[in-house]
C-alpha positions, 0 to 999 in steps of 0.5 A, spaced: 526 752 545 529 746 542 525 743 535 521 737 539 519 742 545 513 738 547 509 745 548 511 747 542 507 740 539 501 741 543 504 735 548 502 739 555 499 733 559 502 728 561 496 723 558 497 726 553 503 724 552 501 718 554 496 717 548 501 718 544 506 712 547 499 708 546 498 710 539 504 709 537 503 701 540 496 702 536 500 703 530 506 698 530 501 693 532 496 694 526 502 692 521 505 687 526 498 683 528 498 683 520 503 680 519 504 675 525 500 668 522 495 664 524 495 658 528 501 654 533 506 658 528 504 665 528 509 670 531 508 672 539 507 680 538 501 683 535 496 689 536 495 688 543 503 686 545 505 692 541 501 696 545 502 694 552 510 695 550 509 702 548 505 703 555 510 700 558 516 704 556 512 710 557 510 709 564 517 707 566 520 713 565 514 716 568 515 712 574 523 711 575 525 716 569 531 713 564 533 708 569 527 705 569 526 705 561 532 702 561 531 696 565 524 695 562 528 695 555 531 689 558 527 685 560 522 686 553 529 684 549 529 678 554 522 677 551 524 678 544 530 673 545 526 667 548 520 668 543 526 669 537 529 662 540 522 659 540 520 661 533 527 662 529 527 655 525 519 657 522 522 664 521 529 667 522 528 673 521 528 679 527 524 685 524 518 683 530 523 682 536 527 689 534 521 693 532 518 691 539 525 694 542 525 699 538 516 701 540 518 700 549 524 705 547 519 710 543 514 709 549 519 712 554 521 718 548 513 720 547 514 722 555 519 727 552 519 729 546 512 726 544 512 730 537 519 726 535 516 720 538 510 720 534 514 721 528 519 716 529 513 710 530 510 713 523 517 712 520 517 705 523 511 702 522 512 704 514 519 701 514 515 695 516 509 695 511 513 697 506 517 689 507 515 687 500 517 692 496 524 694 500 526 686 498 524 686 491 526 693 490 533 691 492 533 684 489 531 685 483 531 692 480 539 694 483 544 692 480 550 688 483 554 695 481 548 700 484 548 697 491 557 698 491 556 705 488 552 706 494 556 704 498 562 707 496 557 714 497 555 712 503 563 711 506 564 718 502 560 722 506 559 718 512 565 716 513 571 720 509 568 727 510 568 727 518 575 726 517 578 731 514 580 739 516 576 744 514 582 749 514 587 751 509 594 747 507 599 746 503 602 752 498 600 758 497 594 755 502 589 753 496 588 747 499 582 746 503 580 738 503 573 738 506 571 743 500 575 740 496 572 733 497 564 736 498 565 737 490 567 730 489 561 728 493 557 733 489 559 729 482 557 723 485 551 725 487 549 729 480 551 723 477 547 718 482 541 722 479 542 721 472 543 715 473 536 714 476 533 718 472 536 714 465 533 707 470 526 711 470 525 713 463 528 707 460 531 707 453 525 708 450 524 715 453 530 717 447 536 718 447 535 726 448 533 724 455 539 720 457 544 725 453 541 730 458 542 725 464 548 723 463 552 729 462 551 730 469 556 725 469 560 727 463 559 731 458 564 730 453 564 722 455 557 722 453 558 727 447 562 722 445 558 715 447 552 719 442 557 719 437 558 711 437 550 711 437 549 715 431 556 711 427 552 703 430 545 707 427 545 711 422 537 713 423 540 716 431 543 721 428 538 727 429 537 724 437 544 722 437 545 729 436 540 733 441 543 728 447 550 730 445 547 738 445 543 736 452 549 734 455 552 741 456 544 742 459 547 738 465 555 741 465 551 749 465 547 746 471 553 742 474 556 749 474 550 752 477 551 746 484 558 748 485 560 754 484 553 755 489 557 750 494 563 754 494 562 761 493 554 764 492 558 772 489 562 768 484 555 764 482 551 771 482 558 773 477 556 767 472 549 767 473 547 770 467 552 767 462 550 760 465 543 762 463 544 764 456 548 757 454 542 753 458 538 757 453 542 756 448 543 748 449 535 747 450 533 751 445 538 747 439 537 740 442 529 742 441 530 743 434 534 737 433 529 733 437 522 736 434 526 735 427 527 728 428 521 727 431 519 721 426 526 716 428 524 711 434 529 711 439 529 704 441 536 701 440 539 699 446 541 704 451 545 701 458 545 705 464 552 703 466 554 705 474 550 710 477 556 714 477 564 713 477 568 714 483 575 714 478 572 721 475 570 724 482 577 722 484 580 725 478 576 731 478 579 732 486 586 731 483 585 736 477 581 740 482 587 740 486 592 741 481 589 746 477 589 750 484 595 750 486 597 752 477 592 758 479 595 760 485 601 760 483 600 763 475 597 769 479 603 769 484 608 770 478 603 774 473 597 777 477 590 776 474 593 774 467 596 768 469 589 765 473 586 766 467 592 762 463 591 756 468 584 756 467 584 755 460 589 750 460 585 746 465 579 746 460 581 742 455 580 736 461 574 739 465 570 745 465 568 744 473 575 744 477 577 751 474 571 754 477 571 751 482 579 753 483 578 760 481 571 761 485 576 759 491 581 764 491 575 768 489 572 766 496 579 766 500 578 774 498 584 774 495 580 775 488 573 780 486 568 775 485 567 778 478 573 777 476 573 769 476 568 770 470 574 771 465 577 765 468 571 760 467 569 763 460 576 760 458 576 754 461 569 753 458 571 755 451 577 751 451 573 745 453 568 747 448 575 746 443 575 738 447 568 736 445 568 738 438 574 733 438 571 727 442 565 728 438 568 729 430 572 721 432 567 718 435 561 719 430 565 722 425 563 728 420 555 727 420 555 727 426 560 733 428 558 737 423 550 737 427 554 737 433 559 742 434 555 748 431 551 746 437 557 747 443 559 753 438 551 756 439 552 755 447 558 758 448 557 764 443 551 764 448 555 765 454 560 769 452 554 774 450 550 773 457 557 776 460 558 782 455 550 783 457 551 783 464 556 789 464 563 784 465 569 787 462 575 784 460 
């Protein structure tokens, strides 16, 4: 029985199949007859014409099937076409003659999938009321940079991904380009919901907020832009440094969403050492924020892009690379050497060498337990990373607050993997 099995729905008439059509076209209508005007310029659909349409498309297809729904589609378009000539020079637009199509063909549907038909008619009628704010929205609250960061997402996962095997290539067979690409679209995203979150709160919701939204862009990137904002505002500091500790809040989730993407055992491995540095960030960020409860946080925050699709590349190359040293470190030295590969791979990023080590895990070629040493390594040598970025960009007030923070953390998690039993 498919999803929109019409007994499934309640739909076991035909008239009620055709009430559905009618009330769809009833619905349509209502916006449209809103929308049409007054006087000898007003649009040529409305609540009468809508709903006819609907019916004509429903009857069609009771009558001559999906043939019949085809040519009565055609001659509606014609409809449209004359009505579009008539009135394009007062109103260039096409939304009413589309959705008027659009309304026969929903007509036609309700005779055989009424519950999706119904659905579809609700979605276009608030697509239609909901003109106004659709315009402003991308016309005043989007950026330049927002619409092309959409676009270039859109053409990652609607248009790139398809294209590629999802089969193992290369050498040692390590290389899986779906997977590997999943992950990068997984960044952008994460970062694409940072950024929001950082346009919803604004500046004024302090830089604690946005130092835990940005870091699911980059932690140590935004370690380091906190540290510019604690040297430009000496007064920032305490928050400067509760954004920075937050950020790793973000790298303990963002590890959380790949390593669940690649391998569900190995995220049950590092689950309660993930939890325990979470903990352990939110816990210190706290205190810092409650301690510099009194500092105002209105200085100037700029969201930037919605996320950085060189990062993502990166990440992919150094996902790559770092599978490839692993594959063959564990070739030459066993275990050992994936733990070796993993630490140095750290000190770029923390997430490509788990994902690597969660791969092999998944190929079979490794227990899932014993990736938790691999990705501890690369998290301490990239906590190594951080307090480097965070003494040169904010200097020795801000790195002295800062780096007991990473250290806290990552003390946290090496604790929750001695807890959970892991021997090394």
């Amino acid at each position: 029985m498919s999803l929109f099995d019409p007994i499934t729905l309640g739909f076991d008439s035909t008239v009620a199949r055709i009430g559905v059509a009618l009330g769809i076209g009833l619905l349509v209508g209502l916006e449209r007859e809103r929308r049409k005007g007054e006087g000898p310029k007003r649009g040529a659909a409305g609540l009468r014409t809508f709903a006819v349409a609907s019916l004509a498309g429903a009857v069609g297809f009771i009558v001559g099937g999906a043939a019949l729904l085809a040519l009565v589609t055609a001659g509606v378009i014609a409809f449209s076409a004359i009505s579009y000539l008539r009135t394009s020079r007062d109103d260039p637009g096409l939304t009413s003659e589309v959705a008027l199509v659009l309304t026969v063909m929903l007509g036609g549907l309700a005779i055989q999938w009424p519950g999706l038909a119904a659905g579809l008619g609700v979605a276009l009628t608030v697509l239609l009321a909901a003109r106004s704010k659709l315009h402003a929205f991308v016309r005043t609250v989007l950026t330049e940079g927002e619409v092309r960061d959409g676009l270039i997402f859109a053409s990652a996962t609607l248009v790139v991904l398809p294209l590629l095997p999802d089969r193992p290539i290369g050498p040692y067979g390590v290389f899986n380009p779906r997977a590997i690409w999943i992950i990068v679209i997984l960044v952008m995203a994460i970062g694409a919901a940072g950024h929001v979150a950082i346009r919803l709160l604004g500046a004024k919701a302090g830089l604690p907020i946005a130092g835990l939204a940005s870091g699911f862009v980059s932690s140590t990137a935004t370690i380091g832009s906190m540290g510019a904002h604690a040297t430009r505002t000496p007064a920032l500091l305490g928050l400067a440094v509760a954004g920075g500790v937050l950020s790793t809040v973000a790298t303990v989730g963002q590890m959380f969403a790949v390593l669940a993407a690649v391998s569900i055992p190995v995220l049950k491995a590092m689950i309660v050492p993930l939890i325990c540095g979470g903990i352990a960030a939110v816990a210190y960020a706290v205190a810092f924020t409650i301690r510099s409860a009194r500092e105002t946080a209105d200085a100037e925050l700029k969201p930037g892009r919605a996320f950085s699709p060189l990062a993502a590349l990166l990440l992919a190359a150094v996902l790559s690379g770092v599978l490839l040293l692993s594959a063959a470190l564990q070739d030459a030295f066993g275990e050992p050497g994936l733990v070796i590969g993993a630490a140095v791979a750290g000190f770029a990023d923390t997430h490509s060498p788990a994902v690597a080590v969660a791969t092999v895990a998944a190929s079979g070629k490794i227990d899932p337990t014993a990736t938790v040493l691999p990705i501890l390594a690369a998290m301490s040598t990239n906590t190594l990373s951080k307090a480097v970025v965070a003494w040169m960009s904010g200097g020795r007030a801000y790195a002295l607050r800062l780096i007991p923070g990473l250290l806290v953390v990552i003390a946290a998690v090496w604790a929750g993997a001695l807890f959970a039993g892991m021997s090394f």
